[in-house]
C-alpha positions in Angstrom: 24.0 77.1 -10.5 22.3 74.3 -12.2 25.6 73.0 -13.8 27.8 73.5 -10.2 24.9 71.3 -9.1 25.6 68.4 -11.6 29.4 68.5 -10.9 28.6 68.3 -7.0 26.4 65.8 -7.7 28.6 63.6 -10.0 31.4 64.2 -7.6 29.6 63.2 -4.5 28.8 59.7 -6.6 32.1 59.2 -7.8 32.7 59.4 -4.1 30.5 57.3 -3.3 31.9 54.6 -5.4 35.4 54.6 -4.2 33.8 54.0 -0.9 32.0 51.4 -1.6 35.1 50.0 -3.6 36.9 50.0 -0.7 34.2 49.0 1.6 33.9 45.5 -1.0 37.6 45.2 -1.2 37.5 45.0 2.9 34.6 43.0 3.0 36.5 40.5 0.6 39.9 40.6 2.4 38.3 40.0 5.8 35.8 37.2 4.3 39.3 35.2 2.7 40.5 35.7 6.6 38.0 34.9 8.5 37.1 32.0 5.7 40.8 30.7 6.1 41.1 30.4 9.7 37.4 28.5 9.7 38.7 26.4 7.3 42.3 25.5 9.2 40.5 25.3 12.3 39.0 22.3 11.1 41.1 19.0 11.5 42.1 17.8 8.5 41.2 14.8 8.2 37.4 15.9 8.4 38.1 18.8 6.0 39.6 15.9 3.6 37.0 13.5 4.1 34.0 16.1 3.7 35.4 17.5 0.8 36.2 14.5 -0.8 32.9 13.0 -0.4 31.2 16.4 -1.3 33.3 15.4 -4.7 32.3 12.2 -5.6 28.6 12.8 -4.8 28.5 16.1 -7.1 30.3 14.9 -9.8 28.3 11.7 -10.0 25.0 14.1 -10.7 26.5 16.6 -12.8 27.2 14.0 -15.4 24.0 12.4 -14.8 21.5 12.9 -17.6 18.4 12.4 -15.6 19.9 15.0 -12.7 20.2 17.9 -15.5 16.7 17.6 -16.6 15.6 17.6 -13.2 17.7 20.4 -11.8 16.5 22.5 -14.7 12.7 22.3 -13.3 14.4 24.4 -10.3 13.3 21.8 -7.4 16.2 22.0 -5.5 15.0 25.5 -4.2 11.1 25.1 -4.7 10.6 23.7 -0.9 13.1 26.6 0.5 11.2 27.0 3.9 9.9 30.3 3.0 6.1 29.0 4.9 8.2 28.0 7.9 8.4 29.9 11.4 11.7 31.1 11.7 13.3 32.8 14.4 16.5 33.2 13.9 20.0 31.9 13.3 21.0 30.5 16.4 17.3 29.1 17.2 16.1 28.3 13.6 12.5 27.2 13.8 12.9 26.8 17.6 11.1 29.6 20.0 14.4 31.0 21.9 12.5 30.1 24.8 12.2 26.3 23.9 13.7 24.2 26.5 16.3 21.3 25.8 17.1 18.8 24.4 15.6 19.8 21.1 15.3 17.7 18.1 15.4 18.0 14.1 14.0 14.5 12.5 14.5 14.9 8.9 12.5 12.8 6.9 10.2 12.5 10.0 7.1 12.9 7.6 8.4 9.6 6.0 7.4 5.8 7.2 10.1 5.2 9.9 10.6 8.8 10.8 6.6 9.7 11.9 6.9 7.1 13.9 10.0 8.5 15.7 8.6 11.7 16.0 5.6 10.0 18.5 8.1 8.2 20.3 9.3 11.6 20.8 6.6 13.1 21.6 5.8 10.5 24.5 9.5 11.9 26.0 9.3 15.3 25.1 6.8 18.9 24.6 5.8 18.6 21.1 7.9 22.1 20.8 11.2 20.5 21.3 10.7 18.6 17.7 10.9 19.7 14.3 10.2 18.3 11.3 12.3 18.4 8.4 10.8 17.2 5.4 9.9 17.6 1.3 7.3 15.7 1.0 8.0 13.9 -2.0 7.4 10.6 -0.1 6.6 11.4 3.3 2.4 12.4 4.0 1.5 14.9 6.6 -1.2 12.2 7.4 1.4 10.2 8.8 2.1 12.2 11.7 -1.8 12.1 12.6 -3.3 9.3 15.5 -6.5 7.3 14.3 -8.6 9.9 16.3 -7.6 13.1 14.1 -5.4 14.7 16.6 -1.5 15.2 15.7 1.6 14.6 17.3 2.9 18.3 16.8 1.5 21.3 15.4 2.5 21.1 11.3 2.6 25.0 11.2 4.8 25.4 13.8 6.9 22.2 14.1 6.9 21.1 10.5 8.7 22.5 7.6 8.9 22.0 3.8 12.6 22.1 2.9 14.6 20.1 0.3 17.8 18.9 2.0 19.8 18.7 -1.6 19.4 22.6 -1.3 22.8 23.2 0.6 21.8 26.8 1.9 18.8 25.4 3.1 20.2 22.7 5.1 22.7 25.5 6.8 19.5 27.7 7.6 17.2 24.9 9.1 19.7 22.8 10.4 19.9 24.5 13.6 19.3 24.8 16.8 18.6 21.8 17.8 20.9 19.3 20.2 19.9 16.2 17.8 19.6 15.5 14.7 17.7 12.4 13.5 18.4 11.7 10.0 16.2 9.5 8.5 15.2 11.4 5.0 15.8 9.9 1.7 15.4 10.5 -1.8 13.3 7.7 -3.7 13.0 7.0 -7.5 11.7 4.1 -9.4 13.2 5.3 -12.7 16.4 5.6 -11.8 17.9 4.6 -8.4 21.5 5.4 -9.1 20.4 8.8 -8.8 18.4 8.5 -5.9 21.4 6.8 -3.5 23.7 9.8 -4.7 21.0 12.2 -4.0 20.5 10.6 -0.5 23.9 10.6 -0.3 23.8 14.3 -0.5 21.3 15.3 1.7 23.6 13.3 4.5 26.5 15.5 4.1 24.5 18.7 3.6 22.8 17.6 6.8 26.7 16.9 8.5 28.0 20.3 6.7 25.1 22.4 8.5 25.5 20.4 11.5 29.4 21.1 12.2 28.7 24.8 10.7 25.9 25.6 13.8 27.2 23.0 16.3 24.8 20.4 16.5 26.6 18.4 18.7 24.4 14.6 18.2 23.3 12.7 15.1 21.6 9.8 14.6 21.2 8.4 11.1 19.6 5.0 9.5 21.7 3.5 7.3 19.6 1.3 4.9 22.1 -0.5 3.0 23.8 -0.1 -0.1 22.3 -2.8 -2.5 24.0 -6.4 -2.3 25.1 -6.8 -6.8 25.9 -2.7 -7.1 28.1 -3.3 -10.7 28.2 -0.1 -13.4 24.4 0.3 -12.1 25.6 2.3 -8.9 29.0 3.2 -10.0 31.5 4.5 -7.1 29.4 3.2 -4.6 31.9 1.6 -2.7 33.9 5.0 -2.5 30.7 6.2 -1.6 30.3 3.7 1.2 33.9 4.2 2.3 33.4 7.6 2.5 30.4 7.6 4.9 32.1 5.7 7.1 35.1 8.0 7.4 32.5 10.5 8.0 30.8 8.4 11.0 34.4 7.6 12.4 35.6 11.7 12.2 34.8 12.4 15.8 33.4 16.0 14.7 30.9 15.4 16.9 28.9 12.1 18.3 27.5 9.9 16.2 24.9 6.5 16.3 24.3 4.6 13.7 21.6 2.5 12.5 21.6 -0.6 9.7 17.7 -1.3 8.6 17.2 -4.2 6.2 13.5 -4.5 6.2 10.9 -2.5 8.2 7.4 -2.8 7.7 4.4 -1.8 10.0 1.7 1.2 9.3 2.6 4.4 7.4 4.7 2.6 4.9 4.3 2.9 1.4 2.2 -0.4 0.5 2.3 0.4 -3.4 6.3 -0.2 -3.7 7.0 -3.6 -4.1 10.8 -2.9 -4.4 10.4 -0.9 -0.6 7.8 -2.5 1.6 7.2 -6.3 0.5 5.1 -7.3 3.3 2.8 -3.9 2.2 2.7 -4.4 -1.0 2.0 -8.8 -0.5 -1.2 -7.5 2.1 -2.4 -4.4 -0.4 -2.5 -6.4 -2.9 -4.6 -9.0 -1.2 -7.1 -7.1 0.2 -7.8 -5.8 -2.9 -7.4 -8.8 -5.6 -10.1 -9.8 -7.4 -10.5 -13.6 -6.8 -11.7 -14.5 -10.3 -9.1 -12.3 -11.6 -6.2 -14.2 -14.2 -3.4 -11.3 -13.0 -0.4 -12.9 -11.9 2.1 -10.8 -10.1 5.9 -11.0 -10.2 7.9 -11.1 -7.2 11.5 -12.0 -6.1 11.9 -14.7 -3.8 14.2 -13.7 -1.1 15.2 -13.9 2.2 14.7 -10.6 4.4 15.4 -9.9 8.0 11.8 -8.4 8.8 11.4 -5.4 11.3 8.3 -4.1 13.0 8.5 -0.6 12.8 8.0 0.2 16.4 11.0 -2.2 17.3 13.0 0.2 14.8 12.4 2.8 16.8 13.2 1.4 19.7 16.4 1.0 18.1 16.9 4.1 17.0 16.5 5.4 20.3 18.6 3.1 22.2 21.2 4.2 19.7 20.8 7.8 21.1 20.3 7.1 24.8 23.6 4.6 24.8 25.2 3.4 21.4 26.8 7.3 20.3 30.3 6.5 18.5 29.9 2.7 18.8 30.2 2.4 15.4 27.4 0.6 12.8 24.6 -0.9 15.1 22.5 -3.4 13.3 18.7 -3.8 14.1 17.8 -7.3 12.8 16.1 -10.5 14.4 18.2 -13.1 13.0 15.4 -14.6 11.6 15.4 -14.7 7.6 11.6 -14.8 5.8 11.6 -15.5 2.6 8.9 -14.1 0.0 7.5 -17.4 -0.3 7.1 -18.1 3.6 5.9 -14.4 3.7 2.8 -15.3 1.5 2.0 -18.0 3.4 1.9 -16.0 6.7 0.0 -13.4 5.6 -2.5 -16.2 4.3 -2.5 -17.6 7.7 -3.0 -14.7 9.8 -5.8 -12.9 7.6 -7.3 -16.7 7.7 -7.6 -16.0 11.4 -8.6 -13.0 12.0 -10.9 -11.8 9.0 -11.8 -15.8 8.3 -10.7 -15.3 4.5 -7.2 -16.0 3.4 -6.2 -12.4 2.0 -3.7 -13.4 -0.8 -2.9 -13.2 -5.1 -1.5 -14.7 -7.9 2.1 -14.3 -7.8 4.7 -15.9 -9.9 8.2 -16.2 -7.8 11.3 -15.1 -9.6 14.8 -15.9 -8.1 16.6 -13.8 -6.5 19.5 -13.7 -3.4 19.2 -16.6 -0.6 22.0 -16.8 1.0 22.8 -14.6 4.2 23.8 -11.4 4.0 27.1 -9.8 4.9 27.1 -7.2 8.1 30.6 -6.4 8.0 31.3 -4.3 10.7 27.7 -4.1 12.1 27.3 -5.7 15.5 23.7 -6.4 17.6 22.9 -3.3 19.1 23.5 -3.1 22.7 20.2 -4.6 24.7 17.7 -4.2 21.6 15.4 -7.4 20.6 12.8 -7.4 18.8 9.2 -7.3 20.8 6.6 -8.0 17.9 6.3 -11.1 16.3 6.2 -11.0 12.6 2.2 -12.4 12.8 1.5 -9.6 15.2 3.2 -7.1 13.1 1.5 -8.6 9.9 -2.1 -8.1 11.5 -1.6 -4.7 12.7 -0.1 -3.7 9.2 -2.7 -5.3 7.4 -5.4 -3.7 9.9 -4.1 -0.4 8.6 -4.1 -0.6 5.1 -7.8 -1.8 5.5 -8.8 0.9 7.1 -6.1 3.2 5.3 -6.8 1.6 1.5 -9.6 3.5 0.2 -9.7 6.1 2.4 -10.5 9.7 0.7 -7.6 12.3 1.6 -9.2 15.9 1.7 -8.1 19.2 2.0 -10.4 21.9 3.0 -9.2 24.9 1.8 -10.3 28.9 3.2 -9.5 32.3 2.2 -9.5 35.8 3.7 -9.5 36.9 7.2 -10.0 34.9 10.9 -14.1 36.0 10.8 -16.9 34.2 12.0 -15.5 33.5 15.4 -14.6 29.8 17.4 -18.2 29.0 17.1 -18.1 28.7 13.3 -14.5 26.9 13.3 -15.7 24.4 16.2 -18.2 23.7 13.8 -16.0 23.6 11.0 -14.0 20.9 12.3 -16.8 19.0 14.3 -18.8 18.0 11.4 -16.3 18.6 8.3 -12.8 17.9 9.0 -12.9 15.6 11.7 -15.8 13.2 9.9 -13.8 13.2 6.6 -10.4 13.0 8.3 -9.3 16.6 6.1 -6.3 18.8 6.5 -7.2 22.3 6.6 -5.3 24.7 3.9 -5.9 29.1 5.2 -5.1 31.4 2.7 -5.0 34.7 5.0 -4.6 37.9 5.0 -4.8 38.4 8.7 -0.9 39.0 9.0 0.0 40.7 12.2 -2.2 39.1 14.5 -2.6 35.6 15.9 -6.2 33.6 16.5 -7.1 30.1 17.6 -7.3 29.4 13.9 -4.0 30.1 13.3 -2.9 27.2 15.3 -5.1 25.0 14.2 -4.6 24.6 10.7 -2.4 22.3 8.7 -0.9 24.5 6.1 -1.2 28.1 7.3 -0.1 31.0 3.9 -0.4 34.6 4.8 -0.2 37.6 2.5 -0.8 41.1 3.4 -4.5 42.5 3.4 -3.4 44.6 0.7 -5.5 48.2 0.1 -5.0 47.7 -3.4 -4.5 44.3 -5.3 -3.0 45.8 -8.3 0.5 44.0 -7.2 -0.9 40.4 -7.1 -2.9 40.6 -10.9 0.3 41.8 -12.4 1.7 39.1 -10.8 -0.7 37.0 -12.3 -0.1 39.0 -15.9 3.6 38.1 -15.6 3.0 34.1 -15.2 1.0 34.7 -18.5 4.5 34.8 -20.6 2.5 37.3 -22.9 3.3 40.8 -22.9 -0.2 41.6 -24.8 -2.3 40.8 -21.7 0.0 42.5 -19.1 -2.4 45.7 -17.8 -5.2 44.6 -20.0 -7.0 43.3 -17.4 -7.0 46.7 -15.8 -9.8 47.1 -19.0 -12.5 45.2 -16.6 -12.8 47.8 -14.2 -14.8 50.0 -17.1 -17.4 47.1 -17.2 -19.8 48.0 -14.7 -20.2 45.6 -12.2 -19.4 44.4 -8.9 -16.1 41.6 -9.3 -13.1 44.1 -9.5 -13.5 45.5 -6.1 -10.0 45.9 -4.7 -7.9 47.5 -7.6 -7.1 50.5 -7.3 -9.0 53.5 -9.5 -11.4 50.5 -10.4 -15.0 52.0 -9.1 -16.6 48.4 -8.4 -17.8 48.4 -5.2 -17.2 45.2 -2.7 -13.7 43.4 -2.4 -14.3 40.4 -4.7 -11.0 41.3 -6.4 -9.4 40.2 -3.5 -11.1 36.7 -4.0 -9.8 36.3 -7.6 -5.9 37.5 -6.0 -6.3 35.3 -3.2 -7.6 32.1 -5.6 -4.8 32.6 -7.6 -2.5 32.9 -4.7 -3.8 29.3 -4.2 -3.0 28.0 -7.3 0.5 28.9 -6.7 0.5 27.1 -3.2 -1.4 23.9 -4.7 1.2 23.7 -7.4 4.4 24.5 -5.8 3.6 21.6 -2.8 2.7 19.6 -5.3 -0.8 19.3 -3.1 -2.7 17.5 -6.0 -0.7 14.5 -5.6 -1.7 14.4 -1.8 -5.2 14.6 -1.4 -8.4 13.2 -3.8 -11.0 15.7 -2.8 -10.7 19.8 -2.3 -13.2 22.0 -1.0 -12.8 25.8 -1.0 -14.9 27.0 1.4 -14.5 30.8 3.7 -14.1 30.1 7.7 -16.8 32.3 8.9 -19.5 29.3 8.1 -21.8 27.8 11.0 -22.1 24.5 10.2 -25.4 22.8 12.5 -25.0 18.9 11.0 -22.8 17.0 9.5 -21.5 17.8 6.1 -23.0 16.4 3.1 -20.9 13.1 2.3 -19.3 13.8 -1.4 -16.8 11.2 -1.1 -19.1 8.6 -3.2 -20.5 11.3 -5.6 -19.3 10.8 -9.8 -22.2 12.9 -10.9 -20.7 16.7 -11.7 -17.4 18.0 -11.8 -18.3 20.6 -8.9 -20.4 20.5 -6.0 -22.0 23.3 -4.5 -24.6 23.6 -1.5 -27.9 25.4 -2.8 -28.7 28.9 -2.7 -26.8 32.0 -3.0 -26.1 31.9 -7.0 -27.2 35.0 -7.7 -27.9 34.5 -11.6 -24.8 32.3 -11.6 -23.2 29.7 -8.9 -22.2 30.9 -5.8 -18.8 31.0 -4.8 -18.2 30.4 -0.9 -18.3 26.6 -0.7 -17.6 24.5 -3.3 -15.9 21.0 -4.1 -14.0 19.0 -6.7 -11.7 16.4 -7.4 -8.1 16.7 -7.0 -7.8 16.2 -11.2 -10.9 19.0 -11.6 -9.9 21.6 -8.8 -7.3 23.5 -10.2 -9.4 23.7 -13.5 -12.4 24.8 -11.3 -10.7 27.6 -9.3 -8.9 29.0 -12.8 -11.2 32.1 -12.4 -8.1 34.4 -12.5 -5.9 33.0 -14.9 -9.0 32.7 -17.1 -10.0 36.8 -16.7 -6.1 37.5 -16.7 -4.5 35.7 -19.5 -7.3 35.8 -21.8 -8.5 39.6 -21.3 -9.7 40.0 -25.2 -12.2 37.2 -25.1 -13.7 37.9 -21.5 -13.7 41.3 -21.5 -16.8 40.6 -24.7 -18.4 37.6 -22.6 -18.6 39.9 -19.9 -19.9 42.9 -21.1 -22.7 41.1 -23.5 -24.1 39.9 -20.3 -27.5 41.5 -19.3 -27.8 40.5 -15.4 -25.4 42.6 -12.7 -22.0 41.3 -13.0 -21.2 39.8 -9.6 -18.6 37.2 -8.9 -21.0 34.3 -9.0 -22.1 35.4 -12.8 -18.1 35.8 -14.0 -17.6 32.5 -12.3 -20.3 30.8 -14.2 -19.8 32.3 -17.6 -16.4 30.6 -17.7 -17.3 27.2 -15.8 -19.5 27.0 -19.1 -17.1 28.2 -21.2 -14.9 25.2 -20.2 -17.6 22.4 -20.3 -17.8 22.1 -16.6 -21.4 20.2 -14.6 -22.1 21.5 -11.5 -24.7 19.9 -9.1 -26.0 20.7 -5.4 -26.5 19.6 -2.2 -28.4 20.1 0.6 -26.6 22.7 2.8 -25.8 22.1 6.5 -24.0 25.4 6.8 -24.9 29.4 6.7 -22.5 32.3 7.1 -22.5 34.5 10.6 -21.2 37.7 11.2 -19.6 37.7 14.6 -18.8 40.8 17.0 -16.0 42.6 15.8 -15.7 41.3 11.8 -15.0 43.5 9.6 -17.2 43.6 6.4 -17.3 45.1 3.1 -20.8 43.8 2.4 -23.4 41.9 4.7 -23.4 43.3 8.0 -26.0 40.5 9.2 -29.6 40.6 10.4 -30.7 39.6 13.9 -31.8 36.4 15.0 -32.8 35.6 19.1 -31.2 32.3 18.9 -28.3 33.2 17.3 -27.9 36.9 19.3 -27.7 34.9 22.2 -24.1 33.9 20.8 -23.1 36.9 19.8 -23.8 36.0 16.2 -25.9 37.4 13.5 -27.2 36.1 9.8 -25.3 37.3 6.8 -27.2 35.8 4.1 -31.2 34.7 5.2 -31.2 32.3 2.4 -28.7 29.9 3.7 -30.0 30.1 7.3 -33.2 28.5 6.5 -31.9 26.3 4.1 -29.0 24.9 6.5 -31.9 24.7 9.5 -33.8 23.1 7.3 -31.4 20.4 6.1 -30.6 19.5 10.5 -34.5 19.7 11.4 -33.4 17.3 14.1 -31.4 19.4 15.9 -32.4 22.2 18.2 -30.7 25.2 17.2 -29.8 26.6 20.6 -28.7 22.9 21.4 -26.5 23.0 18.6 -24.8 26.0 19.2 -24.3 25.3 22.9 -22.6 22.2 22.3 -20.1 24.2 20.0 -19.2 26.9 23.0 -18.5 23.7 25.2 -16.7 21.8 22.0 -12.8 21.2 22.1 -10.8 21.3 18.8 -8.1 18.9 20.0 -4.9 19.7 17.6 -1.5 18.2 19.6 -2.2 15.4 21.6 0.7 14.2 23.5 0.7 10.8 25.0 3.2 10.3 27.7 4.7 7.6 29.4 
């Protein structure tokens, strides 16, 4: 019987594989159909042009050195959407239900491109825009107003997505009616590179568009340099190419020339991009008895406001579609020289001290520059004078310069109720201007947090976390720790609650995963570059007063508020630098990687072994200086939380809310630290507090 079994069983799976032989050899035959007629439906002269250019621009990076080592770090598919809301192929990140037109700006985290997406937003429901962008220039804070609020909500309109990636640009290039191209690849080192990758990104961005329809784009052209030689080679192929594209008819297309643009949001600390930036940056901050001289080209530039770019662009869409190359310029040429002068002139003015340096003028091109087939664009002219457009720039980057960026970062589940996150964002993020980074594990169900939070990660609340440490293990690259860590567990104690068959009581191993998690996150958006200051706090915090101001402090490595250490420091609010955090939040890879050597720290230790010990038995172990502050916040338990530890005690004042105390301690500290402020007062003026997120300013 057992051996009739076998043969069945091997005959029903050599069954099996002839079917699915055929069933591939099917699938093939009709994908080399279906494949064929796409590809002959397409006129010919696009299909030539496309793959042409798709030729020259590949073949250009493949025998580029500096493109090998940088494909080799994977980046091309490191920003592949996967934190994006995505509905489906025909809608992309666009709600089914979203009415029309819709838009896709890509770069529109970028200078010119923020500003576009509030000019939209002033037309349009902040739903009928996405934003398409990597990051690697563009700043989240760009698409923020001076008062905090933002012109679309960055977890559902905005997604992280590296055009270069051609499956990515077919999956989130989509949906939309217009496309507004505006991203671009920058690089310092080596800008051959950077106009080939741009050039890239434009046909992946023209590839996904014919592919799902899109039936409008809009691009900015910014120029191919003047003197291109061997430095840029086939650039004028390149060039020729693009405009084949543009003249293709596949669908309608404006164009835009930008020379200069300058105005708020640019990047003031690239000479080579934003001179008049750069020229006021570097005046506000010179030292006057300083001997630096700084080197600059003298040339002539046709300066553009950025607002009158966009009024350009848009004009474009409204009424310059297949018109060809429409040029935004003012006919008036500055030169460097007559640049410093105005910017001399005007901060004489205004702040009543000329705002210049110490600049040594190199030559460079005078004469006027060649438009070839550009033409003025239809009824654009310029509205801002250069002075205006100088003071309003150079307002900015005074207010902009020194500015601390912070991100406030929160694990676990939505607890702690719209009270507590009122208070959050009245008097932490709103004073400091921070972004707000939730790590949750509340999955399947929506909250007014979720909308209101800048970067928004979710992983599953996970009975056991055994899955996320052997993650962890893996990113060792040692095969002698992976399981070790499972050792911990037979160390009495409190921190490993969450593995499976581990008896430690609590869920702090759900705090290690969770930290790690956020390691992952920080690196992979390269978040550390972004923002000077982190705090890693939990959302279920009442805060009564406004937030200890750290932005000055040089003292410790790590600030924590007081109490709550329990024989070590306490882990539910703390702060670093951007250069200290990740080394301050290494709990996991610490305990993970290095199993041997913690599993004898932790077990010679005589006190109970709770999270805030572990934490600061290896803060010491790397040489970190912690220091407190006076705390201003105290964790609540709200109706309906769940809880694994504290359950809370009563308080009148705070029952009257629906709240209760979770840790004593804190509550008199925090009251203590707002004397001034009536408890009950406080708390009212939270119920009636509104956490402005999208503010859209129409005309």
């Amino acid at each position: 019987m057992y051996h009739m079994l076998k043969r069945n069983q091997h005959s029903q799976l050599h069954t099996n594989m002839m079917n699915q032989q055929h069933l591939c050899l099917l699938l093939l035959v009709t994908c080399i159909v279906v494949g064929t007629l796409f590809y002959i439906k397409q006129p010919t002269s696009y299909r030539h042009i496309l793959r042409q250019y798709r030729k020259i621009v590949i073949s250009h990076l493949q025998s580029n050195t500096y493109l090998e080592s940088f494909l080799s770090t994977d980046q091309y598919v490191l920003h592949d959407g996967s934190d994006c809301i995505y509905y489906d192929n025909k809608n992309g990140l666009f709600h089914p239900n979203t009415k029309h037109p819709r838009f896709i700006v890509t770069g529109g985290a970028g200078f010119i491109g923020s500003h576009l997406v509030k000019r939209l937003t002033q037309q349009y429901n902040p739903s009928q825009i996405k934003v398409l962008d990597n990051l690697s220039h563009g700043r989240l804070h760009n698409l923020q107003y001076a008062d905090g609020t933002w012109s679309i909500s960055t977890t559902r309109d905005f997604c992280l997505v590296d055009l270069r990636n051609v499956h990515v640009a077919l999956k989130y290039v989509t949906g939309a009616d217009v496309v507004f191209h505006l991203a671009k690849v920058f690089s310092t080192s080596n800008r051959s590179s950077a106009l080939y990758e741009t050039s890239l990104v434009k046909v992946n961005v023209m590839y996904a568009m014919k592919l799902n329809t899109i039936a409008n784009l809009v691009f900015a052209e910014g120029g191919w340099p003047t003197k291109l030689n061997s430095s840029v080679p086939l650039s004028e192929k390149l060039k020729q190419y693009e405009n084949d594209l543009v003249h293709s008819h596949e669908f309608n297309i404006g164009v835009v020339r930008l020379e200069s643009v300058y105005g708020p949001n640019c990047d003031y600390t690239d000479l080579n991009e934003q001179i008049v930036g750069w020229l006021i940056a570097k005046g506000l901050s010179a030292d006057k008895d300083s001997l630096t001289r700084w080197s600059v080209r003298e040339e002539h530039r046709d300066l553009i406001y950025v607002d009158d770019a966009v009024d350009g662009l848009m004009l474009v869409y409204e009424e310059g579609m297949n018109k060809g190359v429409l040029d935004v310029r003012s006919d008036r040429r500055t030169s460097t020289k007559e640049l410093v002068h105005m910017i001399e002139n005007v901060s004489e003015e205004k702040l009543g001290r000329r705002v210049t340096g110490s600049y040594e003028f190199t030559s460079g091109e005078s004469g006027e520059e060649s438009y070839g087939d550009g033409k003025n664009i239809l009824r654009w002219s310029p509205k801002v004078k250069l002075e205006d457009g100088i003071w309003r720039t150079m307002t900015w980057i005074g207010e902009n310069q020194n500015k601390p960026r912070v991100l406030v970062t929160a694990l676990g589940q939505a607890r702690g109720g719209r009270l507590a996150w009122n208070s959050l964002h009245k008097f932490l993020l709103r004073p400091f201007n921070a972004h707000l980074a939730w790590y949750t594990t509340q999955v399947e169900t929506s909250s007014y947090l979720h909308e209101r939070a800048q970067y928004l990660w979710m992983e599953p609340n996970h009975d056991e976390w055994d899955l996320v440490y052997e993650m962890a293990a893996k990113a060792c690259n040692n095969v002698k720790v992976v399981g070790k860590w499972r050792e911990y567990c037979n160390i009495p104690g409190l921190f490993m609650g969450g593995i499976g068959k581990c008896a430690h009581s609590s869920r702090t191993a759900v705090l290690f995963g969770l930290r790690w998690l956020l390691q992952q996150k920080i690196s992979k958006l390269q978040l550390l570059d972004k923002y000077d200051w982190f705090i890693l706090t939990r959302v279920d915090e009442l805060h009564l007063c406004e937030h200890f101001d750290f932005t000055t402090t040089t003292e410790s490595d790590i600030l924590l508020p007081t109490d709550e250490h329990y024989n070590g420091w306490s882990d539910r609010h703390l702060i670093a630098r951007a250069s200290m955090f990740m080394k301050v939040i290494n709990i996991t890879n610490e305990l993970i990687c290095r199993p041997d050597y913690w599993l004898e720290k932790v077990a010679e230790f005589q006190y109970e072994r709770n999270i805030e010990v572990v934490q600061k038995l290896i803060w010491d172990d790397m040489g970190l200086t912690v220091s407190e502050f006076s705390r201003s916040m105290f964790t609540v338990r709200s109706e309906g939380d769940p809880t694994a530890w504290s359950r809370g005690e009563f308080d009148p004042d705070l029952n009257l809310f629906g709240l209760r105390v979770k840790y004593p301690k804190e509550f008199t500290s925090a009251k203590a630290r707002c004397a001034n402020t009536s408890l009950t007062g406080a708390i009212e003026s939270l119920r009636r507090y509104e956490w402005k997120v999208v503010k859209q300013v129409l005309f």
